[in-house]
N, C-alpha and C positions, 0 to 999 in steps of 0.2 A: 343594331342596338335601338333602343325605343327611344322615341324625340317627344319633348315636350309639344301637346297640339297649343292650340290657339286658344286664345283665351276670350274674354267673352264677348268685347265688341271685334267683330269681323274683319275688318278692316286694320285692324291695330296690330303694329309688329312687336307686339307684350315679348316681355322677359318674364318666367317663371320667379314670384314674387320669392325673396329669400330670407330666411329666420335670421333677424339681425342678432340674435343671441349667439350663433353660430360661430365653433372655435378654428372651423377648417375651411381650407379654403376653395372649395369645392362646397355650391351652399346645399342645405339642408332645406326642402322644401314644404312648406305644409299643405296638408291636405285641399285640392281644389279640384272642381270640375274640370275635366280634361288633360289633367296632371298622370301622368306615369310618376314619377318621382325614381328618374336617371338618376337625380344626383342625392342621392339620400347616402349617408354613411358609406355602406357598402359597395355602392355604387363609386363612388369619388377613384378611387383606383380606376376602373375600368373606363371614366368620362378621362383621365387625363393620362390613358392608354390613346385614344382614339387623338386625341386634342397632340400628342406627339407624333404620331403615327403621320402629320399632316406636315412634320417639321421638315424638312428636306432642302435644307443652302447649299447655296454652290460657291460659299466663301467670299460674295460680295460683301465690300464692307462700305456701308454709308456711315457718313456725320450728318444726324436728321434734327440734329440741335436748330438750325436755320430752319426750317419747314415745322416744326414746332412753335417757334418762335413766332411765325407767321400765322399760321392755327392759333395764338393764345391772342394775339391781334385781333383776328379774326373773330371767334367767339367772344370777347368780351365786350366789342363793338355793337356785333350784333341782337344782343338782346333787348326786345323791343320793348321790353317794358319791365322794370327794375325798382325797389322798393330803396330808402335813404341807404340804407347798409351796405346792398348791391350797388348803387351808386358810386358810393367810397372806394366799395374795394375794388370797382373797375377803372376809378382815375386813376388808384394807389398804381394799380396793373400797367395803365396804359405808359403810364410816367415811369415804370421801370423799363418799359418794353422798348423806350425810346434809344436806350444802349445798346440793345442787343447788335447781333453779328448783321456784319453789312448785305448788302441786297448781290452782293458777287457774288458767296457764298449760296443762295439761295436760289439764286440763278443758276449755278452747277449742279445742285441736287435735284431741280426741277428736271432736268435736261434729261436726268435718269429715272427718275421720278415722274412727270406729269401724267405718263400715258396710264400708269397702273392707279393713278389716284384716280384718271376719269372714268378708268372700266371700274373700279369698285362703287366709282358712284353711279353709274349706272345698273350696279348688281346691286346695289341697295334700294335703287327703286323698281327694279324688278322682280324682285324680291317681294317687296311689299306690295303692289301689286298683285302680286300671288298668294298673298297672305301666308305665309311660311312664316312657324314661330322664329321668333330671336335666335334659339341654340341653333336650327338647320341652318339660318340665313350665317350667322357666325361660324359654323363650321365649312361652309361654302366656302367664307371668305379666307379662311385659313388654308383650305384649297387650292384657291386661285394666288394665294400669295407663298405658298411651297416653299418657294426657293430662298426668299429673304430672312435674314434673323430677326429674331422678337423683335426687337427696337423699331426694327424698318416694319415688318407687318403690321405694327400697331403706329407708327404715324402717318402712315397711306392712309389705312381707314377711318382715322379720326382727320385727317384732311380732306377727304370727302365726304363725311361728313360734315365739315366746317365748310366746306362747300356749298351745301344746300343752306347748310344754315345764315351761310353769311347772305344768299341769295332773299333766304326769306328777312332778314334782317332788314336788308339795302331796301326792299320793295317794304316794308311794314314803315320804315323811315322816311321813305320820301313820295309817300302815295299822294299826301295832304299836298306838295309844295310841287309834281313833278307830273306835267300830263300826261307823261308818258306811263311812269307808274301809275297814274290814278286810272287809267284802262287799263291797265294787266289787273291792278288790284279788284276793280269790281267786278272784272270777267272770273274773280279765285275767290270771290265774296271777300276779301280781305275787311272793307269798311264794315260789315258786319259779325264778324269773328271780333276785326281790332275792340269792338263797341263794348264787348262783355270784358271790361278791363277788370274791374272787382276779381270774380274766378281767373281772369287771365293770370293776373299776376302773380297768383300762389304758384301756379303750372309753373309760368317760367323762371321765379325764385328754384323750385324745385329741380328743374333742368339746368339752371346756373349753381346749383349748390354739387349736381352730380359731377357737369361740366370740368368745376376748380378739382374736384378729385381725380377723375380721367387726368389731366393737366400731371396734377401732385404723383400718381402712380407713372405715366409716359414717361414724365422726368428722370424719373427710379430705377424703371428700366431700362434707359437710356448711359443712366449713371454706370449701372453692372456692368453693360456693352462696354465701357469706357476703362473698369475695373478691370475686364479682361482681354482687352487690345493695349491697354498701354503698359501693360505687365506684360505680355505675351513674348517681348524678346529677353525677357528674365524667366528664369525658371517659375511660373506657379507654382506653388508649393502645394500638396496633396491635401493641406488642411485648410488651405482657402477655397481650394477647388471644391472641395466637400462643402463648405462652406458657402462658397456660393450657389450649390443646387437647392441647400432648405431654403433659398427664397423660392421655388416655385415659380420661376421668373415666364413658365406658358402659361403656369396657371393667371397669372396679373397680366397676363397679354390675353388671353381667351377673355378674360369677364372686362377689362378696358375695352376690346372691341366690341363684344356682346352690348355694352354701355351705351356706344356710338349708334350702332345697332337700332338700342330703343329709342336714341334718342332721334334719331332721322325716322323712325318708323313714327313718332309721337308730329315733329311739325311738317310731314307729309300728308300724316291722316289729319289733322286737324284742319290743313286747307280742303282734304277731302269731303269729311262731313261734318266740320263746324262746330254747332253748339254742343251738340251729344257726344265729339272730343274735349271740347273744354272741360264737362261738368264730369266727366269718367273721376270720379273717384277712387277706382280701384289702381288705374296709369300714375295715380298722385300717389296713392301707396306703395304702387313699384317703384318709384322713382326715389323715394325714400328711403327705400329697404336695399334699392343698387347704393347709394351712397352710401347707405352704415357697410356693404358689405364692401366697398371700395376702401372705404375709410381703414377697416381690418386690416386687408391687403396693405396699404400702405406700413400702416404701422408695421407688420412683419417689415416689411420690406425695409425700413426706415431701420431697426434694428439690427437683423442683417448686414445692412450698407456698411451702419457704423461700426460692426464688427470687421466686416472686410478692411476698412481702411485702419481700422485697430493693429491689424494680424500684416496690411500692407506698412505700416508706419513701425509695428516692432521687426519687421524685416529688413527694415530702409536703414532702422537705427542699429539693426546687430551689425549689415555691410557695413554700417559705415564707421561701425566703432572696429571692428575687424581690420580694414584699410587701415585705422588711426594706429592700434598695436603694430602692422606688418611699418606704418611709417615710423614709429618711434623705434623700430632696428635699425630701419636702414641708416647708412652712413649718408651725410650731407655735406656739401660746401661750405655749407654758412647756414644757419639760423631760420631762416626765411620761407623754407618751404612747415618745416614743423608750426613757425608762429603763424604761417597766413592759416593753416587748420584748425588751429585752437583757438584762434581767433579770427572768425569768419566776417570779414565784410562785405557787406550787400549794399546794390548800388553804387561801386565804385566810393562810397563813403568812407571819408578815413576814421579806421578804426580804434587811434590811442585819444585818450585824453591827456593832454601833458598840466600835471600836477600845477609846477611852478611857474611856467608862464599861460598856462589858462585858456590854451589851445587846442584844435584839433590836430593829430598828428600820421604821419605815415609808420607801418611799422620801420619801416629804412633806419627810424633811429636807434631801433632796436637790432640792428644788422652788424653779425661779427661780435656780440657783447657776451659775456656771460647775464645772463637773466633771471631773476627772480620772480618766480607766478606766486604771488601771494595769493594764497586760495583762502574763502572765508566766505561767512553766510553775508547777510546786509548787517547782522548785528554784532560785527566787527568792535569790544569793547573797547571805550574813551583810551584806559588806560593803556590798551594796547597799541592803540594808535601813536600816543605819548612817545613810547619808548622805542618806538620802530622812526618815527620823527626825530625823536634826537639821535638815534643811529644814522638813520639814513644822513643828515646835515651833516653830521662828524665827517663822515665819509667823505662828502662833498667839497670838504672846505681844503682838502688837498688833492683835487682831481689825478696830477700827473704819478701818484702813488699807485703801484700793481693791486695793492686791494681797493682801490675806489673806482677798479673799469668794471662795476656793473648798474644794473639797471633793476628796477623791482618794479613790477606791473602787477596790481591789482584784478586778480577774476575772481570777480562777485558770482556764487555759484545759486544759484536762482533757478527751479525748476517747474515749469511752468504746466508742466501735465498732473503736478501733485498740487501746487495751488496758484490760484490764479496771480496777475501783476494787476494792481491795482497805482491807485494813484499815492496812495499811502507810501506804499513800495518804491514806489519812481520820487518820491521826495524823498525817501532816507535813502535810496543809491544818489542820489544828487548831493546829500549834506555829506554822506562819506566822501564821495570823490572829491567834492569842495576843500575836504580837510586835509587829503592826501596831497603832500607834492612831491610825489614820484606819477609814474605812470599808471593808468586806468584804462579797462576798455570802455567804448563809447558810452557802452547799453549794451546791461546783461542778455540781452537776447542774441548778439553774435555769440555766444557760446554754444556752440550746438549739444544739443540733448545726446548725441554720441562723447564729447566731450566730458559731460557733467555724469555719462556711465565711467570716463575713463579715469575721471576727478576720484569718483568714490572708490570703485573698485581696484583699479592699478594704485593709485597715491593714497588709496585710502583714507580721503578724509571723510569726517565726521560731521565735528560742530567747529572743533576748534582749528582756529586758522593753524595753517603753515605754508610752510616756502618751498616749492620744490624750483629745484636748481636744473636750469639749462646751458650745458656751456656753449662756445660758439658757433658747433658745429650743429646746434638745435638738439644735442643727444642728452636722454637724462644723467645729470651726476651724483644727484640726491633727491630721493621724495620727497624730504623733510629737511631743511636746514634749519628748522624756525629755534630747534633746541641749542645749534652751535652758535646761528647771531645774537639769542638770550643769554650764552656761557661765555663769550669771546668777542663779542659784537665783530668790526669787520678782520679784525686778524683771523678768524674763520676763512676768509678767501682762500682757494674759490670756491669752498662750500662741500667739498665732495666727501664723502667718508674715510679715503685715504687720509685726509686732510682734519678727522676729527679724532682717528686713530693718533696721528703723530700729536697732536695736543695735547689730547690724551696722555700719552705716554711721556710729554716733558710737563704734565702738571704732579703737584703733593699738594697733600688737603691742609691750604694754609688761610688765613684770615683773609687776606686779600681773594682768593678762589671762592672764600667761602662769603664776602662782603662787597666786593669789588668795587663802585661808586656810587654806593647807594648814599654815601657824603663823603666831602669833598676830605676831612678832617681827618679822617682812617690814615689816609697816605702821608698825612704829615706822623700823625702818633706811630705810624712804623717806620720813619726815618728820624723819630726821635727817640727810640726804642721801647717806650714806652708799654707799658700791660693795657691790655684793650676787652674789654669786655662786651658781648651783644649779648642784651637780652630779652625777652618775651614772654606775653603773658597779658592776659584783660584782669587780675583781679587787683583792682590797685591798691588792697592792702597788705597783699603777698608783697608788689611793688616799691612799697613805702618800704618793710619791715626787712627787703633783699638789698636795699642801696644802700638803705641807713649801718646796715652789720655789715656792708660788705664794703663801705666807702670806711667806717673805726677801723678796720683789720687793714688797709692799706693806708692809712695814718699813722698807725701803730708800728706797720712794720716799716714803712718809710716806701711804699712803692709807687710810683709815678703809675697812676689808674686812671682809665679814661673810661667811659660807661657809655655805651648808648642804645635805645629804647627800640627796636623792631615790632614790637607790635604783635598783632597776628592776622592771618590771611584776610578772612572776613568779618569781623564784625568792626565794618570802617569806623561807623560813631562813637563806640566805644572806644575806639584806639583813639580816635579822635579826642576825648573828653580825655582820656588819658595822660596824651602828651602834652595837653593845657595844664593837667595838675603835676607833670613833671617837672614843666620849663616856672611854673608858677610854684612850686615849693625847693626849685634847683635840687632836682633829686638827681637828675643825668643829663646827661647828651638826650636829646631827639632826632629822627628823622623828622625834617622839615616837611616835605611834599607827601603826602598820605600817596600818591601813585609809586613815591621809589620804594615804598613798604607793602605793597602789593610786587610791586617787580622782583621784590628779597624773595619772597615767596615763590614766583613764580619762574623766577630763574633755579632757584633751588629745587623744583619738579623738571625743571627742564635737564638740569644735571644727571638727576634718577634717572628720567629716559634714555639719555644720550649712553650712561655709562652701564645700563643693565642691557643697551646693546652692543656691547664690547666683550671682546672673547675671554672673560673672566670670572671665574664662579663667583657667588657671592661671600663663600667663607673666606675667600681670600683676599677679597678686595678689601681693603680698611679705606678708601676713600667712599666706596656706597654704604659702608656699614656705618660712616659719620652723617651721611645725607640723608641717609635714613632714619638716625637718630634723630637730627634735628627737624625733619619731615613728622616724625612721630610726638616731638615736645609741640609743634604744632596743633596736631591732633587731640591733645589731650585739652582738659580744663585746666591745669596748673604752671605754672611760672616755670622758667628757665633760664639758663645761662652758659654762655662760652666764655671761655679765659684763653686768650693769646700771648705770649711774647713777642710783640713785634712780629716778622712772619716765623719763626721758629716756634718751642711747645705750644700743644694746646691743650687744653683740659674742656669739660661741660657736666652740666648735675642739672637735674630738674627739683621744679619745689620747694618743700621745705627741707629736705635734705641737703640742699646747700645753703639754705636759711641757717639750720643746724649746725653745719660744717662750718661756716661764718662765726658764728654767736659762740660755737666753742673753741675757738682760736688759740684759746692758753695751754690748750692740751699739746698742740702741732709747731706755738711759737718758735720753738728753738731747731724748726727745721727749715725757716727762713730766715738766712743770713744777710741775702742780695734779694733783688729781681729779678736773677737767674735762677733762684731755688725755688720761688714762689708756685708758680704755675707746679711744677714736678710734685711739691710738695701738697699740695690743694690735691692735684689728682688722686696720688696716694692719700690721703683725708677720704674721698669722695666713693674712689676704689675699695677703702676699708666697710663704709659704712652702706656701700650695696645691697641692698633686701635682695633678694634671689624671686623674692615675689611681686611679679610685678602685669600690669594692663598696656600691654604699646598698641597704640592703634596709629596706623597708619593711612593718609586719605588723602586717596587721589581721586582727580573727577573721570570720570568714565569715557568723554571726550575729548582726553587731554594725547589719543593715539593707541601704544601700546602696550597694553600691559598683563606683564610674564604670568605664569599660572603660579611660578613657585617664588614665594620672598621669607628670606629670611629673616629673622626679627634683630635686630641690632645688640638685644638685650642680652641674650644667651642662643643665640645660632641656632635655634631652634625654626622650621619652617613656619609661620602664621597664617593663622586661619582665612580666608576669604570671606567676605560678607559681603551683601549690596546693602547700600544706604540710600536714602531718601531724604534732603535735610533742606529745610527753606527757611532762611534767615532772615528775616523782617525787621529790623531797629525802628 
């Protein structure tokens, strides 16, 4: 094949100058005297034919990381003469270089090492000597080093070159201060080379700027080596292995050593003939055009890498969520081996935070319990907080009770490859766990990112917290319990579906199922028989005009009526301002705590969920065809109402149709005798005056879990249409 000749001072071991516009990595040369131009387009195949052809290990494997390290020593020590910038970034260097791997290390690799560093440095001054361009003397050396892998052929030769260089370095440093150097230096003219410091200095800014790239690529190649030794007793995968060849990893080992190459060919000939090496202009634009093309090189390379360890990290995360599914079959003793996975501590650090006394904790206290992983983003709403806090305390307050032997830990699910942890982050996982007294992990980062696949994908969650239940043997018994301790708080124990089924089936759709302690006053007006009315609605002059006809018609008929105000899900302020003008014109009962009129609501979606996964159509269920109703008078703009007996009838009307049905009372009077008739008799009223045409919208949020494709409309069993909404409530 044709070899690039020599270029125009004699003596100089020139690199063929290379088009830093160039997208391959194989450079493109421009036209120059003495130039074949091997590596033009066309040619690039057949230059990194021969550049393999040269490859040939015999399976030794070094760690050249220590002999690196030593080389980066080395050259940034010795350059003799350095502009402020250069300065900096050689203290910055040396003060990192102070950690590096110890001198044992360095001292083993030598041992196998030394003798091939000093024949290359002796082929690179014999070489030069011979004036043989850069590509022969490079392809020599790839020759003479056959047998080693990239990594190792290119830190030999860039160690003998740090050889010579550091040699020139030591003598250019201590010629002024050192008699011994100042006769070697004037026998190599040094005092008069050193003298032209002006021109010197661009040179060797130039050769220190090539230098840190040699370095930055070595690294690179060093790193692949590493990508594919410490994988190698795992299976490679075919699409890393493919992967790992687009980096070209002889190409960036041929033009790294080529580099070396020029650069001992440049402070060889400079002691050789001095000023007329200094002032070469054209050596200062080689030196230039190597770096842009090293620079190239890297960045491939830098890309590459981090795809490798992309494609190594989604592989590390499919094991190891793989292992986590084959673990949550298997049977266990106790707890301990599932929570030390799901909760990973590093460093021997203990992993719980205990809520109530404000400690760190082992999991052991979690050993043998049923458990609770409350799963949830960092934005874990106030309210909900609220009402899992007065659960949890209830529980507490009678330990030796079978529903109070659990425990509920907190995994904050936090994903760190989708956005970063900031400090923001780590103050509001610190204010929630503050608030929480149950258990928390330390620090969202023991969750391993195989976990938080198994959070979404196996448990499904979303946005909205839930509970998935572990019983003692660490095996799951529920994904989701979050909907049974919202419908049943701890008489739910132990949480498992069996367990939601049989509640199920001894509950009826009665005031109390449908109100349960959203106030304290309910459970007295049902042990004193009492008619109990909930109802809801923001327009407060629907409000006014429903209590006022609906408190005359239980006057009139002599019925013990109790009223009180729910509200509606969202628009707080307004409920807010509402129950001011209830409790200030004594229109009804209120809810007191604006969170237990968010909890009416949200317990009442929790119900939807729980019972449209129960083995029962919708036509037939009359307890979701009530929840749904009342889900739906949510939904709308207009007023509402429920009528109770104590826990037996119940009746409900929305609007003004039961505004209507109130205000015409004299039509219906003589079908209430008692307290007994009242409710039957309002129904039938409510029942008669039924429009067949009607608007039910139904609305649930999107991250509230799961939700069926098919619902039936409460109104006329007809199935309802699906729509997505978009709604942002502002007060």
């Amino acid at each position: 094949s044709q070899q690039i000749q020599a270029s125009v001072v004699p003596a100089a071991h020139h690199t063929a100058p290379i088009n830093p516009g160039t997208s391959n990595l194989a450079a493109r040369l421009p036209h120059r005297r003495g130039d074949h131009h091997m590596f033009l387009t066309s040619d690039d195949n057949a230059m990194m034919k021969h550049i393999e052809e040269t490859h040939i290990p015999d399976g030794r494997d070094f760690d050249v990381k220590p002999l690196v390290h030593i080389i980066e020593d080395i050259v940034h020590r010795a350059t003799p003469i350095a502009g402020h910038v250069h300065e900096a970034k050689v203290q910055a260097h040396l003060e990192a270089l102070e950690e590096k791997a110890p001198h044992s290390e360095l001292t083993d690799i030598l041992n196998y090492l030394a003798y091939p560093i000093h024949r290359i440095s002796m082929e690179l001054i014999s070489k030069c000597a011979n004036k043989e361009d850069a590509h022969s003397t490079t392809m020599s050396l790839l020759h003479s080093l056959t047998t080693y892998a990239w990594d190792t052929k290119v830190a030999i030769t860039f160690a003998a070159f740090a050889q010579q260089y550091g040699q020139f370095g030591l003598l250019a440093h201590q010629y002024t201060t050192n008699p011994l150097a100042k006769s070697v230096a004037i026998i190599m003219e040094l005092p008069e080379i050193m003298s032209r410091q002006d021109v010197l200095k661009h040179k060797f800014d130039a050769i220190h700027d090539l230098i840190d790239k040699m370095l930055d690529v070595t690294k690179c190649i060093i790193e692949f080596r590493d990508v594919q030794t410490s994988h190698s007793q795992h299976v490679i995968t075919q699409e890393l292995e493919m992967l790992i060849n687009t980096a070209h990893i002889s190409t960036a080992a041929y033009w790294t050593m080529r580099a070396a190459v020029m650069c001992a060919a440049m402070i060889l000939n400079l002691i050789a003939i001095g000023h007329e090496q200094i002032s070469s202009t054209s050596e200062s634009w080689e030196l230039s055009s190597l770096t842009h093309k090293l620079a190239n090189i890297l960045d491939h390379l830098k890309k590459v890498l981090n795809l490798c360890h992309q494609k190594i990290e989604e592989k590390r995360q499919h094991d190891a969520f793989e292992a986590l599914l084959r673990l949550l079959r298997t049977p266990h003793i106790d707890n301990m081996k599932i929570l030390s996975i799901l909760i990973h501590s590093r460093d021997d650090q203990l992993p719980l935070f205990d809520g109530t006394h404000k400690r760190r904790v082992s999991l052991d206290v979690l050993r043998r319990k049923h458990v609770l992983l409350l799963i949830s983003d960092l934005d874990i709403a106030p309210e909900e907080l609220f009402i899992l806090h007065h659960m949890y305390a209830e529980s507490k307050m009678q330990p030796n009770r079978p529903e109070s032997n659990y425990e509920v830990v907190w995994i904050p699910v936090v994903d760190k490859r989708l956005t970063p942890w900031t400090e923001a982050k780590q103050m509001k996982f610190e204010e929630g766990q503050a608030s929480m007294p149950w258990y928390s992990v330390a620090h969202p980062s023991m969750i391993d990112p195989a976990v938080i696949r198994c959070i979404k994908e196996v448990w499904g969650f979303k946005k909205k917290p839930q509970l998935v239940v572990l019983d003692p043997q660490g095996k799951e018994a529920n994904n989701n319990a979050y909907h049974m301790l919202w419908i049943w708080g701890s008489l739910a124990f132990p949480f498992t579906k069996a367990r939601e089924t049989a509640l199920w089936n001894e509950q009826s759709w009665n005031i109390e199922l449908l109100a349960d302690s959203i106030d304290q006053n309910i459970f007295t007006w049902i042990s004193e028989g009492k008619c109990i009315c909930l109802y809801g609605g923001e327009d407060i002059e629907w409000i006014r005009s429903f209590t006022s006809s609906t408190r005359a018609v239980a006057n009139e008929a002599g019925i013990p009526l109790e009223m009180l105000y729910v509200g509606k899900k969202n628009p707080k302020e307004r409920i807010r301002k509402n129950s001011s003008i209830i409790q200030m014109e004594n229109l009804s009962h209120v809810v007191q705590d604006q969170t237990l009129i968010w909890f009416f609501w949200e317990r009442l979606e929790s119900m939807w969920h729980s019972r449209t996964q129960q083995d029962i159509s919708d036509e037939s269920d009359p307890i979701l065809q009530e929840i749904v109703t009342i889900l739906s008078y949510d939904g709308s703009d207009l007023g509402w109402a429920v009528f109770s007996r104590g826990l037996a009838e119940m009746t409900r009307g929305k609007g003004d149709l039961i505004v209507q049905v109130m205000k015409g009372f004299d039509r219906w009077r003589n079908e209430v005798s008692d307290i007994t008739t009242f409710v039957p008799a309002l129904d039938r009223q409510l029942r008669d005056l039924h429009s067949p045409h009607h608007c039910t919208r139904l609305i649930l949020p999107s991250t509230s879990g799961h939700i069926p494709e098919r619902v039936v409309c409460a109104e006329c069993n007809r199935p309802m249409d699906k729509f997505i909404m978009y709604r942002c409530c502002i007060e």
